[in-house]
C-alpha angles and dihedrals in degrees: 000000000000131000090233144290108336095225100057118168142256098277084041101043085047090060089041083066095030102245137103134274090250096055095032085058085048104053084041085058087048089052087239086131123039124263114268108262108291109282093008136095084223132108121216098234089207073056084064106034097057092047091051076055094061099043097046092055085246090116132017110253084226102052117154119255104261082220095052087044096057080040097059092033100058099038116132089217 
C-alpha cells in the first residue's frame, strides 16, 4: 500500500507542506524547496521531505553522503 505517486505537482506538493501554491512557487524560487525533477513539472516528495529536514533542524544542511561514508569508512588507505 502506498500514499500515492512519489513525483506530485506544484498545488499537491504545496499541500503536502501546508502552504499555498503561491508560497510554495516562492520559496522554490528561494531556493527554500527543492527544483521539480529535471524536465517535469513534478516535485520528489523524498526531495521535500529531506529539505523540510534541514530547515526544521532535523538534519544538518551539510550531511555526509551515506555512499561516500561507507566509502571513507572501508578504504584500504
Amino acid at each position: 500500500m502506498t500514499d500515492g505517486p512519489r513525483l506530485i505537482g506544484r498545488k499537491e506538493a504545496a499541500a503536502y507542506c501546508g502552504i499555498s501554491p503561491t508560497t510554495f512557487s516562492m520559496w522554490v524560487a528561494t531556493h527554500k524547496m527543492p527544483q521539480p525533477v529535471a524536465g517535469t513539472r513534478r516535485w520528489d516528495k523524498k526531495a521535500i521531505d529531506a529539505r523540510l529536514d534541514e530547515l526544521s533542524g532535523l538534519k544538518p544542511a551539510d550531511a555526509e553522503d551515506p555512499y561516500e561514508k561507507w566509502m571513507r569508512e572501508n578504504s584500504d588507505g
